[in-house]
ROVEX-413815 format. One line per field, with one value per residue: residue number from 1; residue in one letter; x, y, z of N, C-alpha, C in turn. Coordinates in nm, 3 decimals, padded with zeros to 5 digits, always signed. Layout:
N
nr NUM_...
rest A_...
n_u X_...
n_v Y_...
n_w Z_...
ca_u X_...
ca_v Y_...
ca_w Z_...
c_u X_...
c_v Y_...
c_w Z_...
END
This chain:
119
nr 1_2_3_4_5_6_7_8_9_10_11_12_13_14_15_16_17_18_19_20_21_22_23_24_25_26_27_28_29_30_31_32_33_34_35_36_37_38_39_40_41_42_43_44_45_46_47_48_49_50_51_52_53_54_55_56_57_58_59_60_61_62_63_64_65_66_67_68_69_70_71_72_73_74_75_76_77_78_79_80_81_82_83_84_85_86_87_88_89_90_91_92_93_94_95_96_97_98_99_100_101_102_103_104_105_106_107_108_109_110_111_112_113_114_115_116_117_118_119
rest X_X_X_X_X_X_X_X_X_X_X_X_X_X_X_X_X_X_X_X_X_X_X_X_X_X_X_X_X_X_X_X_X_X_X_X_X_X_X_X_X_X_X_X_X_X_X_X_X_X_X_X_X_X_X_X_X_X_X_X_X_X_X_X_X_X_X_X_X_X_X_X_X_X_X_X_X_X_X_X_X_X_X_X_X_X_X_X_X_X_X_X_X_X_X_X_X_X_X_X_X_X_X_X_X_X_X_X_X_X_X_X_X_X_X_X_X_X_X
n_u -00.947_-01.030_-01.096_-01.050_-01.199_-01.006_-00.902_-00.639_-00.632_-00.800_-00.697_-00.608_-00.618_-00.600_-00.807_-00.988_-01.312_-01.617_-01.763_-02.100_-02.220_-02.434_-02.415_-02.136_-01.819_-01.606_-01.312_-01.414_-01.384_-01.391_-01.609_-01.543_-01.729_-01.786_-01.562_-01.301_-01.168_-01.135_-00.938_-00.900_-00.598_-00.288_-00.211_-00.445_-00.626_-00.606_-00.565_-00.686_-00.512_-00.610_-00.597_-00.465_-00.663_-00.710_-00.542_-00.230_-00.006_+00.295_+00.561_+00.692_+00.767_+00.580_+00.329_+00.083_+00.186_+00.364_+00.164_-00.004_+00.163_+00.263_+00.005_-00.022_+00.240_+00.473_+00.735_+00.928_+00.961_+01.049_+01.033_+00.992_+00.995_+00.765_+00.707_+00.425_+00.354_+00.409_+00.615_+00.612_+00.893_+01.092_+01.098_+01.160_+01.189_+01.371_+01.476_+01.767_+01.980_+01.989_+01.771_+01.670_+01.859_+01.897_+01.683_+01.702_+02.027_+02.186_+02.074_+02.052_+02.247_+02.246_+02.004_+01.885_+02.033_+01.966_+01.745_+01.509_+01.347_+01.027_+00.797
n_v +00.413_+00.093_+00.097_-00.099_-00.249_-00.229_-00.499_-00.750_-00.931_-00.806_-00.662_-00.396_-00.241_-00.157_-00.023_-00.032_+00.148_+00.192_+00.497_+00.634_+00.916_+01.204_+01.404_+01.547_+01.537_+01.671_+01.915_+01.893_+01.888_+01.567_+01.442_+01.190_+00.986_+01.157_+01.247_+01.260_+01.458_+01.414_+01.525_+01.570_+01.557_+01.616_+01.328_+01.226_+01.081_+01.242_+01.268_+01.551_+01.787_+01.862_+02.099_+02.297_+02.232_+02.123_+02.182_+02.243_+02.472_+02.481_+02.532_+02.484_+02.691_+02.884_+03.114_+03.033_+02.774_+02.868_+02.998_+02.742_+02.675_+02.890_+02.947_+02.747_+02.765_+02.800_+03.031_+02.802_+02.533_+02.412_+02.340_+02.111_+02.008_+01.721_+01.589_+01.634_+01.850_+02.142_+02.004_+01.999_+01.887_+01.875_+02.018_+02.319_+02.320_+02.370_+02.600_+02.722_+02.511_+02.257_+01.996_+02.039_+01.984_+01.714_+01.582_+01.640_+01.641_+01.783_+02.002_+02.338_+02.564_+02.819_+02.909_+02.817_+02.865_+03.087_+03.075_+03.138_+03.001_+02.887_+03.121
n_w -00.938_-00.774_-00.415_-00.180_+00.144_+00.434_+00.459_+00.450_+00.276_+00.060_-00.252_-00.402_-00.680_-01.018_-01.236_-01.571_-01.664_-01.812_-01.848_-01.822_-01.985_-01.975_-02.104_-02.351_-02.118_-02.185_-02.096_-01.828_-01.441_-01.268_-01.045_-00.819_-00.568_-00.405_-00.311_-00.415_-00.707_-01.045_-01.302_-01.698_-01.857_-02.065_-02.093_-02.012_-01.782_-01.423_-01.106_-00.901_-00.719_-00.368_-00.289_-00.516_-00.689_-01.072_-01.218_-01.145_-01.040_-01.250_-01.145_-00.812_-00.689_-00.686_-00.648_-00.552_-00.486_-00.250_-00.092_+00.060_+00.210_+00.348_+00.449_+00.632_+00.812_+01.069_+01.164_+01.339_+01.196_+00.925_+00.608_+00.326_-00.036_-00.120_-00.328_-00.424_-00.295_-00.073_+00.263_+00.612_+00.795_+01.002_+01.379_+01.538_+01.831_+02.073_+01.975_+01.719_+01.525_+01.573_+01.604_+01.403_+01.218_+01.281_+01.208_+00.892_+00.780_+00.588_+00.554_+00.513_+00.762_+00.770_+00.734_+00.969_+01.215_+01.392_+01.476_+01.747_+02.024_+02.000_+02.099
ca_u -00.900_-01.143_-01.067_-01.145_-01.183_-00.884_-00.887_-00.571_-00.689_-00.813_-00.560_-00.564_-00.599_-00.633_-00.903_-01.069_-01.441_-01.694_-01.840_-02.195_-02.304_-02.603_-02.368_-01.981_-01.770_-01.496_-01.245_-01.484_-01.353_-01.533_-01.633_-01.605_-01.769_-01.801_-01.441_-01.169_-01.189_-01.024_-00.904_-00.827_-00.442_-00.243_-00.164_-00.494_-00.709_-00.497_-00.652_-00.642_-00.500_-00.730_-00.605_-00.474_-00.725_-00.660_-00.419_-00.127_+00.121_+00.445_+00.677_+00.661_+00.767_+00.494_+00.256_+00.009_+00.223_+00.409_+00.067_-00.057_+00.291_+00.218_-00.109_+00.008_+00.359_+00.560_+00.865_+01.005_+00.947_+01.124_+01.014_+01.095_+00.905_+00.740_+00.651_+00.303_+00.312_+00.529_+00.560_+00.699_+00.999_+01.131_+01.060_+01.273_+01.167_+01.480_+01.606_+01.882_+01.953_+01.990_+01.650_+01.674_+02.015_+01.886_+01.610_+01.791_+02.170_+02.187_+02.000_+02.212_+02.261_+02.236_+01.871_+01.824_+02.137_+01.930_+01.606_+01.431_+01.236_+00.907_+00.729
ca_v +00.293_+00.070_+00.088_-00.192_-00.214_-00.276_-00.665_-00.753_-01.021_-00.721_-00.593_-00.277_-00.310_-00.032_-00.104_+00.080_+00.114_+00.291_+00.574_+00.691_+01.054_+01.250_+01.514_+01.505_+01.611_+01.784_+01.904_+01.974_+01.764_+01.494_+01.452_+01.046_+00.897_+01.312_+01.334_+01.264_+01.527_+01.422_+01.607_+01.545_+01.610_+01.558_+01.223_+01.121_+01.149_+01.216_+01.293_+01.678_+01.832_+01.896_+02.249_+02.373_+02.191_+02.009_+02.229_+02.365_+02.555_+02.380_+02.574_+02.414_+02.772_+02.954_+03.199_+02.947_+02.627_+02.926_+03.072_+02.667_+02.649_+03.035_+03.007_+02.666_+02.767_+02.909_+03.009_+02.703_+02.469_+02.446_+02.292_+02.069_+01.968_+01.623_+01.532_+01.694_+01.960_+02.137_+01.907_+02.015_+01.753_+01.854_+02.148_+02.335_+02.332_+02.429_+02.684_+02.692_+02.368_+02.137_+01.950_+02.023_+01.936_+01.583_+01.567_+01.641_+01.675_+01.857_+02.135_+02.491_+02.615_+03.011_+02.891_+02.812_+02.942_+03.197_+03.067_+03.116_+02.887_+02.946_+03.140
ca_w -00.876_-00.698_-00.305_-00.088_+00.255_+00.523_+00.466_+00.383_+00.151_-00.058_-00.311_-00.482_-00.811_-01.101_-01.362_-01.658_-01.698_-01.903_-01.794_-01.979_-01.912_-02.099_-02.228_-02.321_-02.026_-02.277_-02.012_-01.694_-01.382_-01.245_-00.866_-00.793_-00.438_-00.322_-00.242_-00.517_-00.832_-01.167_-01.468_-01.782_-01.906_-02.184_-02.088_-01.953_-01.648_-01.300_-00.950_-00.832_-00.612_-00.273_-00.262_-00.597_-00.851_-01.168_-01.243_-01.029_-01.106_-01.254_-01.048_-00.717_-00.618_-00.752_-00.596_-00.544_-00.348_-00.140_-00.026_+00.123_+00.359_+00.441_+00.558_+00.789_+00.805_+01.136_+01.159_+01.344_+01.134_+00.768_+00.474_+00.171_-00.163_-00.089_-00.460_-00.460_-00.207_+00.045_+00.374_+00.733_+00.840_+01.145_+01.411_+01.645_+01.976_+02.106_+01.877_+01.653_+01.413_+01.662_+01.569_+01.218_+01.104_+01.334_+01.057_+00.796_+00.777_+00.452_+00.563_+00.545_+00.873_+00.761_+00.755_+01.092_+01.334_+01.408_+01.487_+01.870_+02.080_+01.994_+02.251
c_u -01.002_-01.044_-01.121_-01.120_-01.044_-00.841_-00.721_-00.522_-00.719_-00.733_-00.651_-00.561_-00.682_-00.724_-00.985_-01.191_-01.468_-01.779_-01.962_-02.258_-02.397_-02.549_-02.184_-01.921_-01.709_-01.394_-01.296_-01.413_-01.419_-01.501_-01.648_-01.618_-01.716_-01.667_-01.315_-01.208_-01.049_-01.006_-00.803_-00.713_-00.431_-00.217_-00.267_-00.577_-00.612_-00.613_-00.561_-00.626_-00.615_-00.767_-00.580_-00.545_-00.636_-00.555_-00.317_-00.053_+00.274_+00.578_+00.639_+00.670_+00.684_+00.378_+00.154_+00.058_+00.233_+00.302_+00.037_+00.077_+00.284_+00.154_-00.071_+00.176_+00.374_+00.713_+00.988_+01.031_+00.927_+01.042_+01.024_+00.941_+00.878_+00.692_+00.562_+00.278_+00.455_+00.509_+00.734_+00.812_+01.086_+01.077_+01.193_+01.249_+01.247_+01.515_+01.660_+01.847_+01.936_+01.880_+01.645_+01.728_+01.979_+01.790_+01.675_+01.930_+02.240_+02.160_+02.089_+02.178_+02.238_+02.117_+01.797_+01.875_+02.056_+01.794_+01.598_+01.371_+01.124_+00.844_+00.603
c_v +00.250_+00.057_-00.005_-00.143_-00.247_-00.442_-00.634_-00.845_-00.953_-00.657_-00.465_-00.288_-00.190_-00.132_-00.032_+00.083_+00.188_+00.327_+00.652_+00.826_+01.115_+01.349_+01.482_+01.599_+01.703_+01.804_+01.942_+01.843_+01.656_+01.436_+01.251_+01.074_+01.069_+01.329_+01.326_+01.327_+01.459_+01.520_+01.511_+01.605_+01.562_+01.426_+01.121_+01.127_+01.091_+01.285_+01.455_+01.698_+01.913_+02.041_+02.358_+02.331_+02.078_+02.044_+02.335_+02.409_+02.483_+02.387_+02.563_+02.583_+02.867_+03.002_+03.102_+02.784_+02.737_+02.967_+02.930_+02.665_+02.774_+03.012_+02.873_+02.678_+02.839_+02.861_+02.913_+02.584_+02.479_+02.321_+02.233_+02.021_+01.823_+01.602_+01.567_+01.803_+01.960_+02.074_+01.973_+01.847_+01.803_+02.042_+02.206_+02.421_+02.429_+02.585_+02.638_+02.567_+02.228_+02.009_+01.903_+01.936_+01.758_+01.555_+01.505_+01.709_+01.770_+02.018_+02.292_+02.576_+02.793_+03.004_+02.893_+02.814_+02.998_+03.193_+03.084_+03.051_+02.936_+02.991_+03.075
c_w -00.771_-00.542_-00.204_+00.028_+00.333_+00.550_+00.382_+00.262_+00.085_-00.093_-00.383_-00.604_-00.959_-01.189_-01.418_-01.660_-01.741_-01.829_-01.878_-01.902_-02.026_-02.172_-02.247_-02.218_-02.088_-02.118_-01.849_-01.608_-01.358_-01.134_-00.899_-00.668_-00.352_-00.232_-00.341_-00.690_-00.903_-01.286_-01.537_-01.844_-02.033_-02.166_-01.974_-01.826_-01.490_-01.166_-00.940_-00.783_-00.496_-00.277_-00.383_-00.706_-00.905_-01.261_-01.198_-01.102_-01.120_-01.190_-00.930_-00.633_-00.652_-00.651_-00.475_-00.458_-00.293_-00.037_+00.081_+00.193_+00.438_+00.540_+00.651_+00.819_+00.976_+01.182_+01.260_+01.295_+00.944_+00.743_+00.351_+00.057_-00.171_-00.207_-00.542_-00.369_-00.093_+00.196_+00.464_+00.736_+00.932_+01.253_+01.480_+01.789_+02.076_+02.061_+01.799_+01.515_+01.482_+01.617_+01.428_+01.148_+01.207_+01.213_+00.940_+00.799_+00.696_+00.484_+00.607_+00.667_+00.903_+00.811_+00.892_+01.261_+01.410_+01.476_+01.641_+01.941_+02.049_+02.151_+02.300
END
């Protein structure tokens, strides 16, 4: 997708082109403008993920997401599945749920009764 600049006269606007390289890619990724890698899927070329590649793991709970909320994870601040990756949404300053269950309402209280102020 071509990206314009911050005008807001410039739209956004998907568009196919031909790409000519000296050998066939076959399924290797391919680096555009030294920061967005693609791969090819069954259904086509999609943008990779920054951290797990061009191909993650289909179980959102899988070795591989749990490890990227690990390594920035602490324990006052819970977690949900944002579409493409796990994403913080509220902390708890305080303790308890207080914070949380203001977040999100849903959220099961076993989870975070219990929690401490961070020191």
């Amino acid at each position: 997708m071509f990206q314009p600049g911050n005008d807001p006269d410039c739209k956004q606007v998907p568009t196919d082109f031909t790409m000519k390289t000296a050998a066939p890619i076959g399924k290797r990724p391919v680096l555009v403008n030294a920061g967005d890698t693609w791969g090819l899927t069954s259904t086509g070329w999609r943008k990779c993920d920054q951290i797990l590649g061009c191909e993650p793991p289909t179980d959102h709970c899988a070795e591989a997401w749990v490890a990227q909320v690990e390594f920035s994870a602490e324990a006052e601040h819970p977690y949900r599945w944002a579409g493409n990756g796990w994403m913080s949404f509220a902390s708890a300053k305080g303790g308890g749920c207080g914070e949380i269950l203001a977040a999100e309402p849903a959220f099961p209280t076993h989870l975070c009764q219990n929690l401490t102020p961070p020191s």
